[in-house]
MIDOSE-1310 file (N, C-alpha, C; in nm, 2 decimals, decimal comma, always signed):
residues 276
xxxx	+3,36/-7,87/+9,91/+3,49/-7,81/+9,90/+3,58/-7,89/+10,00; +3,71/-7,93/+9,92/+3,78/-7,98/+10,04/+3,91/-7,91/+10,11; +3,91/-7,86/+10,22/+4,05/-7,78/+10,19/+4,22/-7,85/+10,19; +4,32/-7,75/+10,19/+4,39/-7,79/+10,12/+4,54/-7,71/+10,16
xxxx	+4,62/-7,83/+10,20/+4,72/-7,76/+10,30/+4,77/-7,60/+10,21; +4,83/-7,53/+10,36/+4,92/-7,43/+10,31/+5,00/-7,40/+10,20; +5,03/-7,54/+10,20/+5,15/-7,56/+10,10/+5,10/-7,54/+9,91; +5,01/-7,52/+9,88/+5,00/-7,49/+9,77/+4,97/-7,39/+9,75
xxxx	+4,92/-7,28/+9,88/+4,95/-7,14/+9,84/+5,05/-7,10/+9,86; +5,16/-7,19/+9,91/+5,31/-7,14/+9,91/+5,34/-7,12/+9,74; +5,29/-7,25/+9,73/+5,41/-7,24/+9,59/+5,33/-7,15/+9,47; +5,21/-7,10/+9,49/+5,15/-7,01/+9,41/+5,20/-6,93/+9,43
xxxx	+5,22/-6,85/+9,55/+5,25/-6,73/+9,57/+5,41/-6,72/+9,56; +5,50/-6,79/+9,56/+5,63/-6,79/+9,52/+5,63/-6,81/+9,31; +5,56/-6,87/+9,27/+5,51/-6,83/+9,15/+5,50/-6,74/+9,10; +5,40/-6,64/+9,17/+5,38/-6,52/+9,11/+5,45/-6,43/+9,13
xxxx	+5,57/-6,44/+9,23/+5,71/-6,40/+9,26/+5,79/-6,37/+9,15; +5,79/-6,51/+9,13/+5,93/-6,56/+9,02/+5,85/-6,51/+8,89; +5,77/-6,55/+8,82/+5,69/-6,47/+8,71/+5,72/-6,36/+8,70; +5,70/-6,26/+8,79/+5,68/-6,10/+8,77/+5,82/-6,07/+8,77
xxxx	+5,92/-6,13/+8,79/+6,04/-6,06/+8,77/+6,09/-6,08/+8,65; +6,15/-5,93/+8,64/+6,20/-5,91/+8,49/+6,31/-5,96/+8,42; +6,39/-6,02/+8,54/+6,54/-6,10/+8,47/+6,53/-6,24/+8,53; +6,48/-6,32/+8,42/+6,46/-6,48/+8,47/+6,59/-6,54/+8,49
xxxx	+6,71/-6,52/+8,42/+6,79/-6,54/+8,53/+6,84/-6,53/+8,61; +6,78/-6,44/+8,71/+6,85/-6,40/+8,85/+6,80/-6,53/+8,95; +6,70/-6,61/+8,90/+6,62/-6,69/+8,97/+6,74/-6,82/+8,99; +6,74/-6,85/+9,12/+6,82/-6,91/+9,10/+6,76/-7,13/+9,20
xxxx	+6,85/-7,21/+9,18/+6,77/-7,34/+9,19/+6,73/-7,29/+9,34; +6,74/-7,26/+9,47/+6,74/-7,25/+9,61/+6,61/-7,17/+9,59; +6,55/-7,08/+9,51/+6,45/-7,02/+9,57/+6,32/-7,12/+9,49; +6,37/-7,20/+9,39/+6,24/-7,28/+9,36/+6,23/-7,44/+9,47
xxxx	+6,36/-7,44/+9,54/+6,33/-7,52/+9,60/+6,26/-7,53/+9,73; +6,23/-7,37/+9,78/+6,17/-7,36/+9,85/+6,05/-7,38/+9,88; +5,94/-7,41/+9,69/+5,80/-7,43/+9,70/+5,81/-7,59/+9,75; +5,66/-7,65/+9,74/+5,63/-7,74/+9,78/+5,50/-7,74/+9,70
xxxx	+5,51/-7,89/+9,69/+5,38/-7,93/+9,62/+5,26/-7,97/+9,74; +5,18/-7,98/+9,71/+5,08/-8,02/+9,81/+5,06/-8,14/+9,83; +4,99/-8,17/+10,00/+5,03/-8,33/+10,00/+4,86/-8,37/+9,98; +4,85/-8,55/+10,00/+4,73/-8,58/+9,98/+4,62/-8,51/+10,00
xxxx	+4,52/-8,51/+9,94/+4,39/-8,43/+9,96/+4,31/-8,46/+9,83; +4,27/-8,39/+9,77/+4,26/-8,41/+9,62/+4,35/-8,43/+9,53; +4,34/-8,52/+9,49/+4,44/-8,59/+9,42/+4,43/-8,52/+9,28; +4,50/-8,45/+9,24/+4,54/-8,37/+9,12/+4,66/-8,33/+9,12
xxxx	+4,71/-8,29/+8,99/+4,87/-8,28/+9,01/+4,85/-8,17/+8,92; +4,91/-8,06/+8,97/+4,89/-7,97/+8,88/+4,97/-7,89/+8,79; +4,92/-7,88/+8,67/+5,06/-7,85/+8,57/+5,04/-7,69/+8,52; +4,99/-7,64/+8,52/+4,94/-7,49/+8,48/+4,84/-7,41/+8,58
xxxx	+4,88/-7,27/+8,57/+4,70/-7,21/+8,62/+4,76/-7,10/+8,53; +4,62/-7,04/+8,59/+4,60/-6,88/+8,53/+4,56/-6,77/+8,65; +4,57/-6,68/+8,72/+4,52/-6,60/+8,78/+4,41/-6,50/+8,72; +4,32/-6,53/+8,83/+4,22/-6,38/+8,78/+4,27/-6,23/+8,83
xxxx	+4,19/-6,14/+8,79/+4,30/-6,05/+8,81/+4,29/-5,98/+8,99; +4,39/-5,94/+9,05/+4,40/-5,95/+9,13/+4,42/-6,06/+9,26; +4,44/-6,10/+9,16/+4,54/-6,25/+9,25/+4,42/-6,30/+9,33; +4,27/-6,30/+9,31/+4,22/-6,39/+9,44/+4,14/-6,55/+9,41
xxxx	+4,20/-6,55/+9,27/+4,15/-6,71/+9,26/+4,27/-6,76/+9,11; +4,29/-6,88/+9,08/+4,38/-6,93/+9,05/+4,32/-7,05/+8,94; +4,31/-7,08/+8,85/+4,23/-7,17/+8,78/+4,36/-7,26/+8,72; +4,33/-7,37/+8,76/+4,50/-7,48/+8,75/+4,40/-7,63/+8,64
xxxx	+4,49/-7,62/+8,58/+4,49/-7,78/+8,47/+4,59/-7,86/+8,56; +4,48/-8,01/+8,59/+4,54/-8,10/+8,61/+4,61/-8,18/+8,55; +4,71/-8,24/+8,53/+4,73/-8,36/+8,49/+4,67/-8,51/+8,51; +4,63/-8,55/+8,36/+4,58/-8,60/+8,32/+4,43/-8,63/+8,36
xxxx	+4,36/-8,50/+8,34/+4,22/-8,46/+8,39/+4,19/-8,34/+8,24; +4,09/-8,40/+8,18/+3,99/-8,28/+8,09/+3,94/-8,22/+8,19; +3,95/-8,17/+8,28/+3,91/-8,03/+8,39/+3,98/-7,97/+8,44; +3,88/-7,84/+8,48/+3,96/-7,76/+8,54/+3,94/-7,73/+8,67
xxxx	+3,99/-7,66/+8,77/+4,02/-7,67/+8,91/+4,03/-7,54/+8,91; +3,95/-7,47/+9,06/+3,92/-7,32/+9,13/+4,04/-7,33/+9,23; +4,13/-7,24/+9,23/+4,18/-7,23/+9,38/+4,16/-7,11/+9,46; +4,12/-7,08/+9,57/+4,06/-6,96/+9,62/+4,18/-6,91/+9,66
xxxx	+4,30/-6,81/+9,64/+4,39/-6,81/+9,75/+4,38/-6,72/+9,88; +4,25/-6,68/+9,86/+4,23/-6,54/+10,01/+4,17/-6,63/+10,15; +4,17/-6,80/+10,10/+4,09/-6,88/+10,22/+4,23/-6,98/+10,29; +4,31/-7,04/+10,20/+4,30/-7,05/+10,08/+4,24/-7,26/+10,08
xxxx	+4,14/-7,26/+9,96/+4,08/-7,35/+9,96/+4,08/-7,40/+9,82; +4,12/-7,52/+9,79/+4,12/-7,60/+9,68/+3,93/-7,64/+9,66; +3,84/-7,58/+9,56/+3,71/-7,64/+9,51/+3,74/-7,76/+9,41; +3,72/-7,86/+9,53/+3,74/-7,94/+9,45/+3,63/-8,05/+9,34
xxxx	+3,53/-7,91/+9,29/+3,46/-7,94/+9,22/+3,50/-7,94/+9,00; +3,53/-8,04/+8,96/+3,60/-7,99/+8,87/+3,50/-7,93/+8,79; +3,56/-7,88/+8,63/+3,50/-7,81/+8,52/+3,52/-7,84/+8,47; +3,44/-7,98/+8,37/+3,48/-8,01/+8,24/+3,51/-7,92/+8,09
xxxx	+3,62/-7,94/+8,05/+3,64/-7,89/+7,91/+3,66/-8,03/+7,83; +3,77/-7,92/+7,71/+3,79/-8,04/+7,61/+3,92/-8,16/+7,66; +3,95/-8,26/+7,57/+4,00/-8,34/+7,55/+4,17/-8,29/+7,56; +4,21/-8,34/+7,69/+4,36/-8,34/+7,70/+4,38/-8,13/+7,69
xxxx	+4,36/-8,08/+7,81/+4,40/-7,91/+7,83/+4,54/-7,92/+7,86; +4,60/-7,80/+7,79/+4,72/-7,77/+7,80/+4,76/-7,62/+7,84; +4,66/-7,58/+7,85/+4,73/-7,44/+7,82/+4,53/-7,32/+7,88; +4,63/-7,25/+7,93/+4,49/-7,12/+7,96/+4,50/-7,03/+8,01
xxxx	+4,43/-6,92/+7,95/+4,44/-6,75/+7,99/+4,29/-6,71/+8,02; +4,33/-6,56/+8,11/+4,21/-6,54/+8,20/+4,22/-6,39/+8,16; +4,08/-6,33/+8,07/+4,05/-6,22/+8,05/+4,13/-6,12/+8,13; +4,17/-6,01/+8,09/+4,22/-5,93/+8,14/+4,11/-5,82/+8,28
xxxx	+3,96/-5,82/+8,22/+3,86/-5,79/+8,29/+3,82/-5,89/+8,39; +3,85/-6,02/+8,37/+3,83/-6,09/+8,46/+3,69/-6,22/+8,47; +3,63/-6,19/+8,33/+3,52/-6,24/+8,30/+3,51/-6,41/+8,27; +3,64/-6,44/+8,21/+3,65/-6,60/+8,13/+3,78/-6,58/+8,14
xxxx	+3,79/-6,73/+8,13/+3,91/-6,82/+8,14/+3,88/-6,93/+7,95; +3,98/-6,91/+7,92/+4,02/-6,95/+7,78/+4,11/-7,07/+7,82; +4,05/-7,23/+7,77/+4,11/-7,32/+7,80/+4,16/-7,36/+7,67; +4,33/-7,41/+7,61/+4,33/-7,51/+7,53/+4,34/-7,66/+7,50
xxxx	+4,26/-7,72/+7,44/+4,25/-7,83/+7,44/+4,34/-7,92/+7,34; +4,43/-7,96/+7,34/+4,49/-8,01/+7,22/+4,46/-8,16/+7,17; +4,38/-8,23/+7,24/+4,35/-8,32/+7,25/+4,18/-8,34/+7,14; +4,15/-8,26/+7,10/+4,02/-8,18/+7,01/+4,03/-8,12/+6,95
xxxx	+4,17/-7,98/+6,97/+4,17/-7,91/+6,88/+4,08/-7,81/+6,88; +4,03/-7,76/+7,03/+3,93/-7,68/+7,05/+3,99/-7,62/+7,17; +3,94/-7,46/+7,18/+3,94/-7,42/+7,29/+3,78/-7,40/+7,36; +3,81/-7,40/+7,47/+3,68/-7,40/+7,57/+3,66/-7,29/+7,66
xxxx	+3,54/-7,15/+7,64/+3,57/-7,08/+7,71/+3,47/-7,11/+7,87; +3,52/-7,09/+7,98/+3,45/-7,10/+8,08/+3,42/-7,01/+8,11; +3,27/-6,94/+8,19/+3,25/-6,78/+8,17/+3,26/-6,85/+8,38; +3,34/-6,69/+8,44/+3,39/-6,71/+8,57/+3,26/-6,68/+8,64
xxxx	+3,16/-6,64/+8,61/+3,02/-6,60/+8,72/+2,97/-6,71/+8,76; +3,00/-6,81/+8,67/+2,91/-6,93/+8,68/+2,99/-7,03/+8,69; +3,10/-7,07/+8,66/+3,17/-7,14/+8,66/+3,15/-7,29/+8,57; +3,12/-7,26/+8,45/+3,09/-7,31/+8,37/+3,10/-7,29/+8,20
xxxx	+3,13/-7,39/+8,15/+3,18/-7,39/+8,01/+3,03/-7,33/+7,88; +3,06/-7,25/+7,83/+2,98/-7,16/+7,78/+3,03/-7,19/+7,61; +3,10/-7,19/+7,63/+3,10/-7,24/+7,43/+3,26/-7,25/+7,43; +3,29/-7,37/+7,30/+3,37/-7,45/+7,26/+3,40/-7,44/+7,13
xxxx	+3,51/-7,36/+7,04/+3,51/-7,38/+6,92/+3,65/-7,45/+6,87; +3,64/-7,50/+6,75/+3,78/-7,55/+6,69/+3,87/-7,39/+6,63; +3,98/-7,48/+6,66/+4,13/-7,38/+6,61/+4,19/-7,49/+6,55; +4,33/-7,44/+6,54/+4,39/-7,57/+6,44/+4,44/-7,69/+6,48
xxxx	+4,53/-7,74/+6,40/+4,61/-7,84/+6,48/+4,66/-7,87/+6,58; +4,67/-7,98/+6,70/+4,72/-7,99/+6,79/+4,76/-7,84/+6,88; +4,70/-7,77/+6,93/+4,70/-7,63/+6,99/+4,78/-7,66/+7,08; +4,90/-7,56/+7,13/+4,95/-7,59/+7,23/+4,95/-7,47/+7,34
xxxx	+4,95/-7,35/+7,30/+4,96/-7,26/+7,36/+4,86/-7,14/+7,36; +4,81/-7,03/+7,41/+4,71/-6,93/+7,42/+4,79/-6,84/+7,49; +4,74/-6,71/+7,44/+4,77/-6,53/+7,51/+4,68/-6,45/+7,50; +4,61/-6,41/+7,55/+4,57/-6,27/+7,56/+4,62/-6,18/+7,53
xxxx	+4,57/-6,05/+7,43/+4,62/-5,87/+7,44/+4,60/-5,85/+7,56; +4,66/-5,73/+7,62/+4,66/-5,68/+7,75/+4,48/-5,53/+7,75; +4,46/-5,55/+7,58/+4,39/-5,50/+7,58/+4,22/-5,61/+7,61; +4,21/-5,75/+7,59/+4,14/-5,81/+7,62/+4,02/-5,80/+7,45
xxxx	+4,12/-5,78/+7,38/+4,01/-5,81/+7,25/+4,03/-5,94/+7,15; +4,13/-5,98/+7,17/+4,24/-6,10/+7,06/+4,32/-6,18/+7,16; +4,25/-6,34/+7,11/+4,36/-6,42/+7,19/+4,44/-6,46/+7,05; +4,55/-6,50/+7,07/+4,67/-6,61/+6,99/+4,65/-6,75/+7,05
xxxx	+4,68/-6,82/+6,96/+4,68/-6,99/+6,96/+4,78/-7,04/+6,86; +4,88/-7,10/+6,92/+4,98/-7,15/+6,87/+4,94/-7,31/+6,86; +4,93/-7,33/+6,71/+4,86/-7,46/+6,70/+5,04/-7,53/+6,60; +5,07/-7,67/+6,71/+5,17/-7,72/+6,65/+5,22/-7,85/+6,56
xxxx	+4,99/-7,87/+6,52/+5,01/-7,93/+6,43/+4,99/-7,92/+6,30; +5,02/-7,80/+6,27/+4,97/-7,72/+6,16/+5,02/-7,60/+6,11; +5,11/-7,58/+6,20/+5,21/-7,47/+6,18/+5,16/-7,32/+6,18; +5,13/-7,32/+6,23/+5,01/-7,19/+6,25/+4,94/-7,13/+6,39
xxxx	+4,89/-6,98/+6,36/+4,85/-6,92/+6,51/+4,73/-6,83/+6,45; +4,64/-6,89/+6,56/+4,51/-6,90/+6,50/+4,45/-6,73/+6,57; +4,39/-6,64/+6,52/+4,36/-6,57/+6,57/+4,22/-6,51/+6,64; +4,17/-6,49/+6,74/+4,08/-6,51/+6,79/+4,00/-6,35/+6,86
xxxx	+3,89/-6,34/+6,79/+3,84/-6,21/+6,83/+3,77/-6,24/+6,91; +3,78/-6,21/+7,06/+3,72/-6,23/+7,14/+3,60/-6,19/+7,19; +3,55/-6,09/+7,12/+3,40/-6,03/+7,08/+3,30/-6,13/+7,01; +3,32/-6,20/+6,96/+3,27/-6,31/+6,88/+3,30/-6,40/+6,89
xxxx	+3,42/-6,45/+6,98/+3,48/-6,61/+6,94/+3,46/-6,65/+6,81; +3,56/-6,57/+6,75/+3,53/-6,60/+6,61/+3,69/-6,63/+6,61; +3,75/-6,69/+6,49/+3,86/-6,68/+6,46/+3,84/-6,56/+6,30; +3,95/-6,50/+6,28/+3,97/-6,38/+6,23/+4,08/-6,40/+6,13
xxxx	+4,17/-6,46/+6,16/+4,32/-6,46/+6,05/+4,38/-6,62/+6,14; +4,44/-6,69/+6,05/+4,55/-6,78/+6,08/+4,65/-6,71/+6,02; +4,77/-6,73/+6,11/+4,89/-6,70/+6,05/+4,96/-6,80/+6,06; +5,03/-6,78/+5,95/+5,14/-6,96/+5,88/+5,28/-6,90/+5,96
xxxx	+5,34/-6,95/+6,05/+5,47/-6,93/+6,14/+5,56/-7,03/+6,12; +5,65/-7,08/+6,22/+5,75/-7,17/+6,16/+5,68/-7,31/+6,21; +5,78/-7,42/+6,21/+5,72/-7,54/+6,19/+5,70/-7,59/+6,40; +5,60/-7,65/+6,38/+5,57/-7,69/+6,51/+5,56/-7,61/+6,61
xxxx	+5,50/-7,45/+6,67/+5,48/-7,37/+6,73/+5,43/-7,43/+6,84; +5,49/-7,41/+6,95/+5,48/-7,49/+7,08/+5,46/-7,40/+7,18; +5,47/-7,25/+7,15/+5,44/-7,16/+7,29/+5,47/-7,01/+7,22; +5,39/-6,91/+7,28/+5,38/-6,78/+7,29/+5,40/-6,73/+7,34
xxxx	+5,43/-6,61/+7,37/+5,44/-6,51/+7,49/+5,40/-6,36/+7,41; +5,30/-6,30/+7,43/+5,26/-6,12/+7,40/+5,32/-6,04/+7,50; +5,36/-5,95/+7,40/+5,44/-5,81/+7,49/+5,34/-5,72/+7,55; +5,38/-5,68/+7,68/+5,30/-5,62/+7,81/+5,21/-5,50/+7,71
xxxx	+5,30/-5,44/+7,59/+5,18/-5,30/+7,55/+5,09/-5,36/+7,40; +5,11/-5,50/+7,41/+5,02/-5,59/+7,27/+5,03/-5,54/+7,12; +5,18/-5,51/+7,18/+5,25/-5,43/+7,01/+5,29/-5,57/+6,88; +5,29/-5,71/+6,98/+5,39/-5,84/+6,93/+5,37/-5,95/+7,01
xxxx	+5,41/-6,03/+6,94/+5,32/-6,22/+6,98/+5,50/-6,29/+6,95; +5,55/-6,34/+7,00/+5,67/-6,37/+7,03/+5,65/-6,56/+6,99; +5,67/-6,64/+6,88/+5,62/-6,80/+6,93/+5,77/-6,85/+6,93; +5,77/-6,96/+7,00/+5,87/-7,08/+6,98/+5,84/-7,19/+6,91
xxxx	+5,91/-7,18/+6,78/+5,90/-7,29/+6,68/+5,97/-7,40/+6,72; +5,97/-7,49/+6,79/+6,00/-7,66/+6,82/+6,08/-7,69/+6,71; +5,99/-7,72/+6,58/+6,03/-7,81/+6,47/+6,16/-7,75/+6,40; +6,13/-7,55/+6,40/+6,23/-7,54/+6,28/+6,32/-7,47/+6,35
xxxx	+6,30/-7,46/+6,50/+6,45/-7,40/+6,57/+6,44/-7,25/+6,54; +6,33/-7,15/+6,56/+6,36/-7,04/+6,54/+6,20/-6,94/+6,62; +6,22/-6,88/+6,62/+6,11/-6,76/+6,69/+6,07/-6,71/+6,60; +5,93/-6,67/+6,57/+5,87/-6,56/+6,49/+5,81/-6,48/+6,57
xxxx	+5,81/-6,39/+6,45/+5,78/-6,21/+6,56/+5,71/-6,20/+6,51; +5,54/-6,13/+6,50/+5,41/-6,15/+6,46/+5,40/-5,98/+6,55; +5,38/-5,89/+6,41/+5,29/-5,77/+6,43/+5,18/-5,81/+6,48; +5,14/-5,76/+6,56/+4,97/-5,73/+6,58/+4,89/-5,67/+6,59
xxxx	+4,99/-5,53/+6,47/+4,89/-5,45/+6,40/+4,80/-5,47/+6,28; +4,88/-5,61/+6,24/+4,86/-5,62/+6,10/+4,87/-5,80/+6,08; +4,89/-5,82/+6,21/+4,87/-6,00/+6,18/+4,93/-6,05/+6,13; +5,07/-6,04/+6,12/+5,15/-6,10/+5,96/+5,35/-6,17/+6,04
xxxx	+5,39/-6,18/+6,02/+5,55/-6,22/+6,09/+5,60/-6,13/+6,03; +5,66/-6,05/+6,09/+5,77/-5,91/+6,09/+5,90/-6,00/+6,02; +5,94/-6,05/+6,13/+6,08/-6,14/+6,13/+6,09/-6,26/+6,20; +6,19/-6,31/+6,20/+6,20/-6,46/+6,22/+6,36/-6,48/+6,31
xxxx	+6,38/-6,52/+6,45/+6,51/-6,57/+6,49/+6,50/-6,65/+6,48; +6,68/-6,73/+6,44/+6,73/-6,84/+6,49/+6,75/-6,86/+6,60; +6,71/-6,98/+6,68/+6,81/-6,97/+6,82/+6,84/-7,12/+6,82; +6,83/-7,22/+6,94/+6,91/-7,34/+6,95/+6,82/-7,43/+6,93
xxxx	+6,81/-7,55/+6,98/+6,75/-7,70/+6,89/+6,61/-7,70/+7,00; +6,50/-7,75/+6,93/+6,39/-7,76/+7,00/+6,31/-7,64/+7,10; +6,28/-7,52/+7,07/+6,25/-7,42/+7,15/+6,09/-7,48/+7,20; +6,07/-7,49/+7,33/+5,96/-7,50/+7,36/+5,91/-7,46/+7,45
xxxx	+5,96/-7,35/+7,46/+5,91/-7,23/+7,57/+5,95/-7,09/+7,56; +5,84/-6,99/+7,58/+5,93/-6,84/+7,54/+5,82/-6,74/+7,64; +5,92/-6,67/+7,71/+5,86/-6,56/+7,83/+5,92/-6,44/+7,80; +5,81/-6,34/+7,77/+5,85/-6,19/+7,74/+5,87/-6,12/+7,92
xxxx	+5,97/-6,09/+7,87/+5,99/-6,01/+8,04/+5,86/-5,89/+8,02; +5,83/-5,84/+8,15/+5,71/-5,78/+8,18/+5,75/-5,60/+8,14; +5,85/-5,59/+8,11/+5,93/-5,45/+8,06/+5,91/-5,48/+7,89; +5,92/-5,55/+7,82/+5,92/-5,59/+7,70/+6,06/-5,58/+7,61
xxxx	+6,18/-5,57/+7,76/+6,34/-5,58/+7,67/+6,35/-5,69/+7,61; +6,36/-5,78/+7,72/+6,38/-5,90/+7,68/+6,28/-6,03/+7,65; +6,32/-6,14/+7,58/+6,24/-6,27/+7,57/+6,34/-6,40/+7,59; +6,29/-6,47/+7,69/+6,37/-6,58/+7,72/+6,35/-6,74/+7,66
xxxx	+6,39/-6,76/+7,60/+6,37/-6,90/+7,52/+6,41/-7,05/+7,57; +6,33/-7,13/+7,64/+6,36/-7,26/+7,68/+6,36/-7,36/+7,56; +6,44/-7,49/+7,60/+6,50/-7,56/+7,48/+6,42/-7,75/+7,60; +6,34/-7,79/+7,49/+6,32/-7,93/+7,52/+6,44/-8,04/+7,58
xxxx	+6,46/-8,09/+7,69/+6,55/-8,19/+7,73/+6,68/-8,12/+7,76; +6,72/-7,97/+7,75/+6,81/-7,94/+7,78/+6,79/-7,80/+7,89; +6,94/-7,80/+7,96/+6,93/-7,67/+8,02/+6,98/-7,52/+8,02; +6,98/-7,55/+7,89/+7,00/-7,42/+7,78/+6,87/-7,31/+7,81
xxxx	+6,91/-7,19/+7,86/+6,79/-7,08/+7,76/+6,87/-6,98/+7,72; +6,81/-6,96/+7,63/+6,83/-6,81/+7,50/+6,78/-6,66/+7,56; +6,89/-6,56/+7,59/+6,80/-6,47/+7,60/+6,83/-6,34/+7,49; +6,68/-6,32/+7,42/+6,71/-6,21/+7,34/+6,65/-6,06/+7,36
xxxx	+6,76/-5,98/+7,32/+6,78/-5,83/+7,37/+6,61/-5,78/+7,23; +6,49/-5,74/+7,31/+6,38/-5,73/+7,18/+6,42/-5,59/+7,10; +6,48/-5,52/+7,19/+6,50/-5,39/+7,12/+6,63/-5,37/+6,96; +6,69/-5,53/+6,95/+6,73/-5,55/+6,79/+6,68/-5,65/+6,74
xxxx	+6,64/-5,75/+6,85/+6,65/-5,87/+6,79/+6,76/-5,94/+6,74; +6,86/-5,91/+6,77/+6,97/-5,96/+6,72/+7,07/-5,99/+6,82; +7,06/-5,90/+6,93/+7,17/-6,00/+7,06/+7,08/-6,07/+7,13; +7,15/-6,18/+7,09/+7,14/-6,28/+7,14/+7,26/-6,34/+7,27
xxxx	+7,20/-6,39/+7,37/+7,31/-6,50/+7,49/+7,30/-6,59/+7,52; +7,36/-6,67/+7,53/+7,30/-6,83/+7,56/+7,35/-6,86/+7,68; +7,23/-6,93/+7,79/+7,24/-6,93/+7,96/+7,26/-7,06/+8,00; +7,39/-7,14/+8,04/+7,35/-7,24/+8,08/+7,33/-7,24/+8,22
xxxx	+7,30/-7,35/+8,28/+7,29/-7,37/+8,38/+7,30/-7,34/+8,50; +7,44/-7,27/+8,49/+7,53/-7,22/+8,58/+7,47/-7,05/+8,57; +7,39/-7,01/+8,51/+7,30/-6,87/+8,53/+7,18/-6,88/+8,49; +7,12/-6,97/+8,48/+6,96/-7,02/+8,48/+6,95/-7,13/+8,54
xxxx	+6,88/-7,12/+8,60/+6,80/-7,25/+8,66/+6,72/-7,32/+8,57; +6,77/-7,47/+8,57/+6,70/-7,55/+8,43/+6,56/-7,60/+8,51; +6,51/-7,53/+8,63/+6,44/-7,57/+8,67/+6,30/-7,47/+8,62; +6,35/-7,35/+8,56/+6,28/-7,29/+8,53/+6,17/-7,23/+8,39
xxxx	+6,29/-7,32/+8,29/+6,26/-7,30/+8,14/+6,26/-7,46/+8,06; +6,28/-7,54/+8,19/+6,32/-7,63/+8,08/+6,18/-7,75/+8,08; +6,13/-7,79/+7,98/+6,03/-7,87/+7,96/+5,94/-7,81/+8,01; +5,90/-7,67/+8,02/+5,79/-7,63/+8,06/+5,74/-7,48/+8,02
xxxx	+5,62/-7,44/+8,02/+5,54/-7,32/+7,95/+5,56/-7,22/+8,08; +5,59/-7,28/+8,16/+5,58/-7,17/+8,30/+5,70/-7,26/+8,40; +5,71/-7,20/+8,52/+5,79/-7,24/+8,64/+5,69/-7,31/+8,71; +5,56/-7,31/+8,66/+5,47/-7,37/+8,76/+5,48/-7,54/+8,75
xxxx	+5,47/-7,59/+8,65/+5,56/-7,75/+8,64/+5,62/-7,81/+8,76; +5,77/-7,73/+8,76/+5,80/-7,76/+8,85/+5,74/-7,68/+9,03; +5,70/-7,59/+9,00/+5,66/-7,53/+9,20/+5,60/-7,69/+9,23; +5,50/-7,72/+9,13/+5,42/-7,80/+9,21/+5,44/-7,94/+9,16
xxxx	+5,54/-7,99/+9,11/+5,55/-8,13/+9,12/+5,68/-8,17/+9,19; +5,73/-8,08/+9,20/+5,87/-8,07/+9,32/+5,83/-8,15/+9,45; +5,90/-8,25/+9,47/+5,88/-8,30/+9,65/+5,92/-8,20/+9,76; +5,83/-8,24/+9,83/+5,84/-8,13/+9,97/+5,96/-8,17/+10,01
């Protein structure tokens, strides 16, 4: 194990900050500038994690590493022993019980689940095209996989690692977000500029928004009013009222921080590639 300045449990924990609040943009550029990325040590750059529950470990995809990375934060100590999965990881969620971590690989076209007792990759199945994104129910029975080479969201009974139903959604699905009581699967369609709303009582797209050019990011507030939509190369986000689906606002800059939505599935992008 090697340890690993302060500074990356700073910006975790200012992470989990900014995540849990319900109006993304109150966040404003000064409190993301506060994180800091971590300096030399293990050389990893880290673009994603997942928390286990109870905040005491932290499982982060590196850039440009097929592994995955433990962060302890109650020491807090970077293991820097990695965990191979598949080919090019983008994306991962951590059982609601606490058991596995669900890695996606888009680079294979597989997800990889790692069981957390052992710390080790336990089985590997295919989903569809180029996968970009994964969610958990809050009930811990069904993951979602937003596969964006195939237009489709693969559905995953987690009792079986089985897949169960693909659903056909709009073109190029680049990210998901499930609502806190696992009533709805929220994706951002890239290709065709619009959001699909996916019962998930019944597996199927309810309805469909328009919003602005290239969506490739979408965060359900933790209340389930709202859903905020980030836009590729710009610093636009969308925020929509869930209780019509139909009001819609558009945020620029000047009341979102583009540091928050933009080119990325989370704020963690930037916490940790930001210069000190």
């Amino acid at each position: 194990m090697n340890l690993v300045k302060p500074t990356l449990y700073a910006a975790l924990a200012i992470a989990q900050t900014l995540l849990a609040k319900s109006e993304i943009e109150l966040l404003q550029p000064s409190e993301l500038q506060a994180s800091y990325v971590f300096e030399k040590g293990p050389t990893i750059t880290p673009i994603m994690f997942a928390f286990t529950p109870g905040k005491r470990s932290a499982y982060i995809l590196a850039s440009g590493s097929n592994s995955v990375y433990i962060y302890e934060l109650s020491i807090p100590v970077l293991i820097n022993v990695p965990i191979p999965v598949g080919t090019t990881p983008v994306d991962l969620a951590v059982t609601p019980d606490g058991t596995s971590v669900y890695v996606v690989n888009s680079g294979d076209n597989t997800v990889s689940i790692i069981d957390i007792s052992t710390n080790t990759v336990i089985s590997t199945f295919a989903v569809g095209t180029n996968p970009q994104a994964i969610g958990i129910t809050p009930n811990g029975n069904f993951a979602y996989v937003a596969n964006a080479g195939d237009n489709t969201v693969s559905v995953i009974d987690l009792s079986s690692n089985t897949i169960t139903s693909t659903i056909p959604v709009g073109t190029t699905p680049y990210d998901l977000s499930i609502t806190s009581d696992g009533t709805a699967a929220y994706v951002a369609n890239m290709g065709s500029n619009n959001v699909s709303i996916i019962d998930l009582s019944n597996n199927t797209v309810e309805s469909t928004i328009a919003v602005e050019t290239s969506p490739n990011t979408i965060l359900v507030t933790k209340d389930g009013l709202y859903a905020y939509v980030g836009y590729a190369n710009s610093n636009m986000a969308t925020k929509i009222d869930l209780t019509s689906h139909n009001s819609k606002i558009d945020l620029t800059s000047s009341t979102v921080s583009n540091h928050t939505l933009q080119n990325a599935k989370s704020v963690l992008q930037t916490l940790f590639q930001r210069n000190p």
